[in-house]
N, C-alpha and C positions, 0 to 999 in steps of 0.2 A: 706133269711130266709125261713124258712119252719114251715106250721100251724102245730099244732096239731089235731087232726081229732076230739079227746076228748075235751079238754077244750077252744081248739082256741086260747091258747097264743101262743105268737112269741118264737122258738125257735131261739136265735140267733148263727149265727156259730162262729162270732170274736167279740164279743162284749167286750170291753176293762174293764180288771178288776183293780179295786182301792178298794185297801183295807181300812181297817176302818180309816173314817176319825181324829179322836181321839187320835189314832197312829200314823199318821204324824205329830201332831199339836205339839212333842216335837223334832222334827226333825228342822221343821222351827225356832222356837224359838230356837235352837244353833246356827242354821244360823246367824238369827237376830242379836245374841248377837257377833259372830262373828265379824260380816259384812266384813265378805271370801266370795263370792259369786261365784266364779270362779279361773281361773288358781291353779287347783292341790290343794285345799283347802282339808282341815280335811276330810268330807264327801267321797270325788272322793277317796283319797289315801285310807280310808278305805276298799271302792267299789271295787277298786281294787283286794285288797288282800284278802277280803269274797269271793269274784266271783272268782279267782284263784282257791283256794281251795276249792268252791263248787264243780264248773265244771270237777276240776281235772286236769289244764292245767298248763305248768308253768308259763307263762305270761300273763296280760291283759293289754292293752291301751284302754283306755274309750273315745269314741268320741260320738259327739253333733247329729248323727242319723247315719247308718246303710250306706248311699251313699258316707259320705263324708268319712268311712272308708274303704269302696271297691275303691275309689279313691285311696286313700293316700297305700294302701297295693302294688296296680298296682306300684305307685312310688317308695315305700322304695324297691320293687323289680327289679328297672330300665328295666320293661319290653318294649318290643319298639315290631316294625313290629304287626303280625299277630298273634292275640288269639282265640283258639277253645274256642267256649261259646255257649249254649243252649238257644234254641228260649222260650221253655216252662219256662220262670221266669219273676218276675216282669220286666221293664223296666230298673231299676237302674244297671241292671247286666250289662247289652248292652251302657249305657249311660255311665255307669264309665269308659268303655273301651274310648270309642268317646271321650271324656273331656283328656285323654292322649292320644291324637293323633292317638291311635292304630285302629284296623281294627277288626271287628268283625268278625270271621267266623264261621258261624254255621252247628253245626254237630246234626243229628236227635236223638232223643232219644229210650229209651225203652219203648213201650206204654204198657209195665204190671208195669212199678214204676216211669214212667214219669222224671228218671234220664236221663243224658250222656249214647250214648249208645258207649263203649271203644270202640267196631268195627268199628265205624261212627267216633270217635275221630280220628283214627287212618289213616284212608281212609283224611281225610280234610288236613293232614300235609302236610305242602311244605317246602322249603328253609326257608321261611319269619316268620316261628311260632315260636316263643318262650315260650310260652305258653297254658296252660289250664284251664280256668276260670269253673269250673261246679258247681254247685248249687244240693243241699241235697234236692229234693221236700218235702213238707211236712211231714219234719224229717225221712226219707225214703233216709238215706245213701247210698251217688252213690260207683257204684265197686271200688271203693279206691287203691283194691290192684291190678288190671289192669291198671287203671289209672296210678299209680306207674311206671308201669315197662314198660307201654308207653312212658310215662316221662323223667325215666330214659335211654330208649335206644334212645330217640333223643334229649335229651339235654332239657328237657321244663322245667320250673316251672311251679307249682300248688298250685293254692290259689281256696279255695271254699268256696264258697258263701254260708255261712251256718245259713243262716237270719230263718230257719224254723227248725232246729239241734238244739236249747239250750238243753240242757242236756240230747242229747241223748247218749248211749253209745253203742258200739260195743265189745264182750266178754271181758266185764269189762273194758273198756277204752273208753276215750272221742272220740266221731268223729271230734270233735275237733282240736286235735292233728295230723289229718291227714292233708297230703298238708306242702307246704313252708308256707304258710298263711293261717288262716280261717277266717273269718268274720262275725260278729253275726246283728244281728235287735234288737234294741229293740222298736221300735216303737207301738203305744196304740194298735194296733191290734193283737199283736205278743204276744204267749202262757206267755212269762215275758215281761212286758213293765217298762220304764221307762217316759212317755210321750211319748218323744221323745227318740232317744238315739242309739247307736251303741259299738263293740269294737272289735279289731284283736286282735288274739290271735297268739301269737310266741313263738319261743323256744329257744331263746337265749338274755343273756341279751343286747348283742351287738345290736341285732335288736329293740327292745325295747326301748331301748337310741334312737335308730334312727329310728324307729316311733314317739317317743315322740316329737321328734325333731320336724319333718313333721307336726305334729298338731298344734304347736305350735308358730309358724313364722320362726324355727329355731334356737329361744330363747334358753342360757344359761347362766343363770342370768340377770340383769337388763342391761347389756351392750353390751353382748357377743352374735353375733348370727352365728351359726354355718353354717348353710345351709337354703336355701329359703325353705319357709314352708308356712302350711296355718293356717287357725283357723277352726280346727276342733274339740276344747276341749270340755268337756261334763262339766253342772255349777252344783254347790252345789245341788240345788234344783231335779234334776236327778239324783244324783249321792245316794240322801240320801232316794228318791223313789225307789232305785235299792235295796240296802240295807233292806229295810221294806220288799218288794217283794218279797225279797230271803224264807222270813220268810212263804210263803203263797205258793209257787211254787207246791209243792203235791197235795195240792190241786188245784190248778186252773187246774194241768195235767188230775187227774180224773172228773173235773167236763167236760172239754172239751171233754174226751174218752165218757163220756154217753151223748154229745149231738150228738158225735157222730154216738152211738150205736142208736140212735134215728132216726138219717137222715138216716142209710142205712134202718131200718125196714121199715120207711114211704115213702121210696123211692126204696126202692129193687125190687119192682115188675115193676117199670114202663119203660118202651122200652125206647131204646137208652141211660139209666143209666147205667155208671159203673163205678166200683171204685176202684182208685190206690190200689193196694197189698202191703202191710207193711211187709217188713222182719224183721226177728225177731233181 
C-alpha cells in the first residue's frame, strides 16, 4: 500500500470489500431456516442464473475458489500433453496445469499489457500442444482474435484465465465468452468476491452438464454416478454473498479506478515505475 503524503492514511490497493453487514443477516437466516447448506441449494442456483445474466454469458458453474475451477475446465476439456501458459500470473495458472499431469510451457509476454504475447504463443508450438491457457492481466483482455486463429489453424483449445476480467467487456460483449472456457476468481481480494469462490463460464448446455458433473463426484442423483469427479461445489453461504455483491459491483469498480487514479499520481514521478496500458 501506498501513504498518502496529506493525511498519511493507507491507501489500500485490494482490500476486500463486504458490504453492509445488516444485509446479509437475511441471507443467513434463509439458510438457517433451510438447512440446504450446500450441493446446488436455493442460494447457488439462484447465483447462477443473476451472474449469467449479469455478465452477459450463457452459462455459469459456481465452484468453491477460482483453482479448483481452472483444474476442472483443463479436465472437461481432456487436455493432455503440452499447454502454452504465461509466466506473469498467479501460481494457480501453472499449478492447475501440473495437478493434470500436463507440462507447462511458457511463452513471453507483451511488456506494454503484460498479456500473451500471439507471436511468442506461436513460436513455443510443437507436436505435443494442445493448448493455450492465457490469462486477461489485470482486466486488460489478451489479443483474443490472434489467439483465435492461432488456435484455430493448429488445432488448440483456449481457456482463459480470466480471475481479473469479471465484467469486463469488449465492443459490447463479454470477455468472457471468448476461449472454449473462461474462468473467473472470486476470491476476498478480487474487484467481486465471494470469500472465497470461483466459476467457468461455457457455451453450451452439453458442457455444463458435464462440468457440473466434474464438481460434483460425478453425482446424478442420489445413486447414479456418471463419471469421476471432484468436490468442487461453491456452499449456500457464498453463493448468497455473490448474490448481495452483485448489488454493490459499480461501485466497488469506481472506488478501485480512484485508488487507482491515486497510486499512478503518487507514484508517476518515481524512476523505475511503470504502468501496464489499459485498452479500451
Amino acid at each position: 500500500m501506498a501513504k498518502n503524503k496529506i493525511n498519511k492514511n493507507p491507501i489500500y490497493v485490494t482490500r476486500p470489500f463486504l458490504p453492509p453487514l445488516e444485509e446479509f443477516y437475511g441471507y443467513l437466516e434463509k439458510i438457517w431456516q433451510n438447512k440446504w447448506l450446500t450441493n446446488n441449494g436455493e442460494f447457488h442456483q439462484k447465483f447462477e442464473e443473476e451472474l449469467a445474466n449479469f455478465l452477459g454469458v450463457p452459462y455459469v458453474s459456481l465452484f468453491a475458489n477460482g483453482t479448483l475451477a481452472l483444474i476442472t475446465a483443463l479436465k472437461a476439456l481432456n487436455i493432455e500433453g503440452e499447454v502454452i501458459t504465461t509466466p506473469f500470473t498467479f501460481p494457480a495458472t501453472a499449478h492447475a496445469l501440473v495437478w493434470n499431469g500436463l507440462k507447462p510451457v511458457f511463452a513471453d509476454v507483451d511488456p506494454a499489457t503484460g498479456n500473451l504475447d500471439p507471436v511468442k504463443i506461436e513460436k513455443a508450438i510443437t507436436n505435443k500442444t494442445t493448448a493455450i491457457l492465457a490469462v486477461h492481466v489485470y482486466g486488460n483482455p489478451c489479443d483474443t482474435s490472434r489467439i483465435k486463429e492461432i488456435a484455430k489453424k493448429h488445432n488448440l483449445k483456449v481457456i482463459y484465465d480470466a480471475a481479473h476480467a469479471f465484467g469486463v467487456d469488449r465492443q459490447g460483449s463479454s470477455i468472457l465468452n471468448e476461449g472454449d472456457l473462461s474462468v473467473l476468481s472470486f476470491h476476498a481480494t478480487k474487484v467481486f468476491n465471494t470469500f472465497e469462490g470461483g466459476a467457468i463460464i461455457s457455451k453450451t448446455g452439453e458442457m455444463k452438464y458435464h462440468i457440473d458433473n466434474l464438481k460434483n463426484f460425478g453425482f446424478r442423483g442420489e445413486t447414479v454416478i456418471e463419471e469421476v469427479g471432484i468436490n468442487g461445489k461453491m456452499n449456500e453461504i457464498q453463493a448468497a454473498m455473490g448474490l448481495l455483491q452483485l448489488k454493490y459491483f459499480e461501485e466497488v469498480v469506481e472506488k478501485r479506478r480512484l485508488i487507482s487514479e491515486e497510486y499512478k499520481k503518487l507514484l508517476g514521478g518515481v524512476k523505475g515505475i511503470r504502468f501496464i496500458r489499459l485498452q479500451d
